[in-house]
N, C-alpha and C positions, 0 to 999 in steps of 0.2 A: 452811368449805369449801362451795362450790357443786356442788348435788346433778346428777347426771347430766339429770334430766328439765328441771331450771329451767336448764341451761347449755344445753341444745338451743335455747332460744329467744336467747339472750346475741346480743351483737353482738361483734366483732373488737376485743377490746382488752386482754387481759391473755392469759398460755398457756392460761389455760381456756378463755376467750372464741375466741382462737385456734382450740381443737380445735374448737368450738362451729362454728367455720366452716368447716372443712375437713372436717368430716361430714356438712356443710349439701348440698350442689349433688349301750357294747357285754356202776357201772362208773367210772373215772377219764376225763374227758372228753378229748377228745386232745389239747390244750395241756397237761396233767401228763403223756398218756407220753412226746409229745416231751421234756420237760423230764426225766423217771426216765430215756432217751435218750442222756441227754449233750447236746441239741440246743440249741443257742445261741437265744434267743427275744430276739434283736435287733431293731432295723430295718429291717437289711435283707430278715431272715426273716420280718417282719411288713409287716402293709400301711403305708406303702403302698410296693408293692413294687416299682415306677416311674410314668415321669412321662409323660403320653402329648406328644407332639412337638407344638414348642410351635407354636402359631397362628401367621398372619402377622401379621394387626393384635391386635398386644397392644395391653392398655387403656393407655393413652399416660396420663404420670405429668404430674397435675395441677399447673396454676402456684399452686394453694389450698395444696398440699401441700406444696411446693418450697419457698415462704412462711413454713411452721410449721416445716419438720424442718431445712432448708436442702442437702438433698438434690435430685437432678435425675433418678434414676432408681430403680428398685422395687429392693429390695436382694436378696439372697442368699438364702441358708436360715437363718443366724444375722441375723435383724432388728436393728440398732441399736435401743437406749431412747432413746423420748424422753417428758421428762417432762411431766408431765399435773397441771393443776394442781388439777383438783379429786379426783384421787387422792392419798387423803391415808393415808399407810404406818402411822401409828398404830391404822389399822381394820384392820388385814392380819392375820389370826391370827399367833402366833408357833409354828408349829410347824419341824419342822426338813429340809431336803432330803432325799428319798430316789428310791434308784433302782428302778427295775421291778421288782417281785420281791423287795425287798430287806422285806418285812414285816415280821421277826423285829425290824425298828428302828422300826417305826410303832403306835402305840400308837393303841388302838381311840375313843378320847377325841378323836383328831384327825376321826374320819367319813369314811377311806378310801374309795371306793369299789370299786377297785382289788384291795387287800385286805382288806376284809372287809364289799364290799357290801353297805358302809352308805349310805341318801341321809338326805337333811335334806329339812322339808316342801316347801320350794321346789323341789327336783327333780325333772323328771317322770320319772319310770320306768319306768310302765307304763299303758296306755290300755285304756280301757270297751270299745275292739274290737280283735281284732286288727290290727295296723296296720304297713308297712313302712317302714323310715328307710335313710337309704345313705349313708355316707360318704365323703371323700379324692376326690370329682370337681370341679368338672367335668373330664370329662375327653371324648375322642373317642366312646368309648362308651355316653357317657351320652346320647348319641343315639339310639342305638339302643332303650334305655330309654322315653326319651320318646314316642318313636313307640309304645311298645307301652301304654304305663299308658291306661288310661280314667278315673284319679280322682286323684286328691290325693295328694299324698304328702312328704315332706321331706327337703332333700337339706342337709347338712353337709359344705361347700367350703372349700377348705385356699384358702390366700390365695394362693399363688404360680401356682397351678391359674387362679383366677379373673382373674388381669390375663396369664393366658396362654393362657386361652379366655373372651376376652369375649362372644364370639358367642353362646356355647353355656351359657354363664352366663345371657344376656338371653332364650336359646331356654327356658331352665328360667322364669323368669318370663312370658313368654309364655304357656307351661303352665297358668300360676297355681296354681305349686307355691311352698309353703312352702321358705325356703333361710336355713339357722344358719350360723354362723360353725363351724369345725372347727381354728381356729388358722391361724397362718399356715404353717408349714411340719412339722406333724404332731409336734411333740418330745413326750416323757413329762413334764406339766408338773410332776409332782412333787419331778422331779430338778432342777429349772430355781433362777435365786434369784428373787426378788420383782420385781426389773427384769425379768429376762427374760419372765418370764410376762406382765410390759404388756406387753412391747414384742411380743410372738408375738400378743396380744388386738386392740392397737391397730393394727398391718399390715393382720391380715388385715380389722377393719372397715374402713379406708381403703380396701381393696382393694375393698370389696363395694360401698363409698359410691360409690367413682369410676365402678364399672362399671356397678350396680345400681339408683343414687341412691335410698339407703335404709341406714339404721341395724338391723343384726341385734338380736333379741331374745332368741334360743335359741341354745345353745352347746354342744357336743359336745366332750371331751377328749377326746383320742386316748388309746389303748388302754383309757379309761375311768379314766384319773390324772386323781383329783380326791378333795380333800380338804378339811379347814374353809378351810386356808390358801388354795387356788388358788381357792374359792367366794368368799369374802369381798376379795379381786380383784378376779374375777369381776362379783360385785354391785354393783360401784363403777363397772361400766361398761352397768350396766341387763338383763345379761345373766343370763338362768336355764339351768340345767345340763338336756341330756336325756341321761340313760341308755339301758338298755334293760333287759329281762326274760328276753329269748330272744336268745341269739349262736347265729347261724349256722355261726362261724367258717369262711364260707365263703373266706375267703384260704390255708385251708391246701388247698382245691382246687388254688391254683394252685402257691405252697412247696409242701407235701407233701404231695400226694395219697393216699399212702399212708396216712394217719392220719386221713384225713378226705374221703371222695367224695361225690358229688352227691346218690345214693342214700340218703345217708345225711341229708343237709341235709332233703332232701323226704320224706322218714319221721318225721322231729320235728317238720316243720312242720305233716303231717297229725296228728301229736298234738295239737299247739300247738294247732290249729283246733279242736279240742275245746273247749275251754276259750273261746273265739271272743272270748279278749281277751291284751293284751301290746304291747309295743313291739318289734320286731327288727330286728338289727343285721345291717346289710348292707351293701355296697361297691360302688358303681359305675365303678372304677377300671381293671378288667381287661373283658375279652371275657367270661373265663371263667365271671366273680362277677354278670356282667350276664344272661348267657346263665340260670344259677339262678337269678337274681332276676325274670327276665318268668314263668318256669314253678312260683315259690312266689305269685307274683300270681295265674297263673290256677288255685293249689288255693284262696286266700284269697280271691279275687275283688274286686270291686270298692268295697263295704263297708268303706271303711278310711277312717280319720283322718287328720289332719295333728298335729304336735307340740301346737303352738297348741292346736287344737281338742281334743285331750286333757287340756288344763290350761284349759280355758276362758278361755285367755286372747290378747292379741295380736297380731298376725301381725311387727309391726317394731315397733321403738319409733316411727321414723319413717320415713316414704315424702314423698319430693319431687319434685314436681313436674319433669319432665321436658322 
């Protein structure tokens, strides 16, 4: 099989070579009383909890791509597979599908992180400073955002997001902020099979390639479903896992305030600053989670990392020329 780093250089000629070219150009904390509640901890009651309206000029679906998948436009929220040839299914862990929540069936051997907040030395989890991450944008909000940071930071963009705010995508680069892959359309990858999880990995890079023109290097699960199985994927696409140390869970500001207000978000984070290291998980998908996040930047200040920069390591696999 052809390693991810030696196929970036490939020419167009076999499906690896193919992809080669079409890449080219997060007391009982208040998610258990919800759940002691009765409270369904779905989708829909977890972020991301809509889509903001979509752009006029989406990122127009490339004729690279149209070529390799035989497709003519960005697909749905269920991505089709398509296969990849230096993804090779014998390196895949063999562990077995599970759903959110469903622990009592996952066995600590597989390195959930989900459930029992395990990582492996490859994932970053937590940084030398404190430092902020946000997830599930870009979005309309993330404007706002941007306009207020003064330093670095890392944003984790869902793919459907990204060829639906290309502008605001390129406005995050501009920035010269760090930006990882978040999947393509946010599913729990644990529950997913082995196809699904490429095909949710491979979208959302295509998506970032066409709008970005760059190969993500940093990868963020949604709700933090990740295990040996979804890593060892994962790593077949040059991609390292980030975590976090400190959840916010500022999405239940906007679901249910009741179990979780603002007050409360920026009372842990002035703990958190004690300690004046960590990674935190945060969301730039609402008003509400954006509005918290300028005001836990100005207790943390401007002293912050990027993901990268907490793993000493590099910002893409690849960047091209534009």
């Amino acid at each position: 099989m052809v390693s991810t780093l030696i196929l970036l250089q490939c020419s167009v000629v076999s499906i690896a070579t193919a992809y080669a070219a079409v890449i080219d150009t997060s007391n009982k904390d208040p998610l258990s009383v919800a759940k002691d509640n009765g409270l369904a901890i779905e989708q829909e009651f977890r972020f991301p909890i809509g889509r903001s309206p979509r752009s006029q000029a989406k990122t127009p679906f490339p004729e690279w791509l149209t070529a390799f998948t035989g497709l003519t436009e960005w697909p749905g929220s269920n991505p089709p597979y398509i296969p990849l040839d230096f993804i090779d299914f014998d390196k895949i862990e063999k562990w077995e599908p599970y759903k959110e929540g469903r622990c009592n069936v996952n066995p600590r051997e597989s390195c959930s992180f989900d459930c029992h907040k395990c990582v492996e030395p490859d994932d970053v989890h937590s940084c030398e400073k404190l430092s902020q991450t946000f997830d599930d944008g870009p979005s309309h909000h993330t404007l706002t955002l941007l306009d207020h940071l003064k330093h670095k930071t890392t944003f984790f963009t869902l793919g459907m997001n990204v060829v639906d705010h290309p502008e605001i995508y390129r406005k995050i680069m501009e920035k010269d902020h760090l930006i990882g892959t978040h999947t393509w359309s946010h599913p729990f990858l644990p529950s997913l099979t082995n196809e699904e999880i490429i095909a949710q990995l491979e979208w959302s890079i295509w998506a970032m390639n066409a709008t970005g023109n760059h190969l993500p290097k940093w990868f963020r699960p949604p709700y933090g479903g990740i295990d040996n199985r979804v890593r060892s994927i994962a790593r077949q696409f040059g991609l390292q896992s980030v975590l976090w140390d400190h959840d916010t869970l500022d999405w239940l500001t906007v679901s249910n305030p009741f179990l979780r207000s603002e007050s409360d978000i920026l009372n842990d984070v002035k703990l958190w600053e004690r300690t004046s290291s960590g990674l935190i998980l945060e969301h730039d998908g609402n008003r509400k989670t954006v509005d918290i996040a300028m005001k836990i930047d100005n207790i943390i200040g401007d002293d912050q990392m990027t993901a990268a920069e907490c793993f000493n390591g590099i910002n893409y696999i690849k960047e091209f020329d534009i």
